[in-house]
Structure formats: C-alpha cells, structure tokens
C-alpha positions as a Markdown table, in Angstrom:
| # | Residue | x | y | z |
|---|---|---|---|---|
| 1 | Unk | 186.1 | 125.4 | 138.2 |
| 2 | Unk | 185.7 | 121.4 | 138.4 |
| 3 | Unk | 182.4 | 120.2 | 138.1 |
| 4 | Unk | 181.5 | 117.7 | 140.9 |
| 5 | Unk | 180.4 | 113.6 | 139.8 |
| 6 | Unk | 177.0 | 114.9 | 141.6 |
| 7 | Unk | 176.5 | 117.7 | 139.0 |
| 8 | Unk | 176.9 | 115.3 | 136.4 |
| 9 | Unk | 174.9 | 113.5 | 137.2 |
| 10 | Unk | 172.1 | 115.4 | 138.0 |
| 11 | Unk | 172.7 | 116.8 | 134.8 |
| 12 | Unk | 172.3 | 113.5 | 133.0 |
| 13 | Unk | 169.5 | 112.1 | 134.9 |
| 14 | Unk | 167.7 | 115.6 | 133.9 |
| 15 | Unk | 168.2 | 114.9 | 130.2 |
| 16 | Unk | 166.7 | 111.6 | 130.4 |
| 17 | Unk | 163.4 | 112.9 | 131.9 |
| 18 | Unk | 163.5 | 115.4 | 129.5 |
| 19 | Unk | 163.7 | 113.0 | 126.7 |
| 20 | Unk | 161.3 | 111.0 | 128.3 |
| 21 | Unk | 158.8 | 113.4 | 128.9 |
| 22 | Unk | 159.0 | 114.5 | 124.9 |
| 23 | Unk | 158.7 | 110.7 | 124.0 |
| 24 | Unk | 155.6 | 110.3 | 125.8 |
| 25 | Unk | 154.2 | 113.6 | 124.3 |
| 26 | Unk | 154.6 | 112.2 | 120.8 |
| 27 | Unk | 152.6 | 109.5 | 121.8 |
| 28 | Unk | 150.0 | 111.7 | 123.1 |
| 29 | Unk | 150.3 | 112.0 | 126.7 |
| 30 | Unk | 150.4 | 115.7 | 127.7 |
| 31 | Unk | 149.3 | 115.2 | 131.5 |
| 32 | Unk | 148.2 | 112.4 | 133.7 |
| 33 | Unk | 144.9 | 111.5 | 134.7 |
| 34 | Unk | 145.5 | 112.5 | 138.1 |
| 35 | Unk | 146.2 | 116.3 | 136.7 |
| 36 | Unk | 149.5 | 116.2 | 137.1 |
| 37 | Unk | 151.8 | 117.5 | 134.6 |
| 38 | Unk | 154.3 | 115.3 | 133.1 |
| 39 | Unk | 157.5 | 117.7 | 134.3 |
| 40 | Unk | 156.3 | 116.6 | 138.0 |
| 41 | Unk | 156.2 | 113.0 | 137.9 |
| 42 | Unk | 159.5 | 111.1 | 138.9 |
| 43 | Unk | 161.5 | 109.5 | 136.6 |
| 44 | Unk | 160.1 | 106.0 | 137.3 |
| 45 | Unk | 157.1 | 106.7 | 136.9 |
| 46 | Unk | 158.1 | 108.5 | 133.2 |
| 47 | Unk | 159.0 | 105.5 | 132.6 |
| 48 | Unk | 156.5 | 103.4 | 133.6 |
| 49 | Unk | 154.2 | 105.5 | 131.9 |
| 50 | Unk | 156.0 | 105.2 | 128.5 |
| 51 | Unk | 156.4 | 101.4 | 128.8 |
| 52 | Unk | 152.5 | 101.4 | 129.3 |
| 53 | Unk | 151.5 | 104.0 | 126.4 |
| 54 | Unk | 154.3 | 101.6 | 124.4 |
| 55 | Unk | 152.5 | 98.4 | 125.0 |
| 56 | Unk | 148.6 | 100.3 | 124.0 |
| 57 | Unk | 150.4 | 101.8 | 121.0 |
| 58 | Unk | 151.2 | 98.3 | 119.8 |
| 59 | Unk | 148.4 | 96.7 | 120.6 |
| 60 | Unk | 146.1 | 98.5 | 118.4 |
C-alpha cells in the first residue's frame, strides 16, 4: 500500500505541532489565556506563541 504525498504530509505537519506544543510547555505555557488548550490552537499561532514566550524568556 503506497502512502499518498497528502499523508505525508499531514504526517509531518503533525510532528511539528507536536514539537511545538512540547517546546512551548518547557517554557511554561500549558494553555492560553483564552482557555484554550495548546493541542487546539493552529499551527501559526504555536508559533507565534513560541516566538513571543522566546522573546519574554530573553528579555528577563
């Protein structure tokens, strides 16, 4: 059974949000301040939040 490009890269695109998600619990963000848990935000805005949590991190 061949795996279709799609499934890739679903695959891989759900590895980065994982990833990102355990980054950005490290740094000690478990949910937002809306209440939303980090598993449902999108993948931009994982990343948006990490650059941001990044920047305060450095700051201090």
């Amino acid at each position: 059974m061949t795996r279709t490009f799609r499934s890739y890269l679903r695959e891989a695109l759900e590895d980065v949000k994982v990833k990102r998600i355990e980054q950005l619990i490290q740094l000690g963000r478990v949910k937002m301040e809306d209440g939303r848990q980090l598993y449902e935000l999108t993948i931009s805005e994982l990343e948006h939040e990490y650059k941001c949590m990044k920047e305060k991190r450095m700051l201090l």
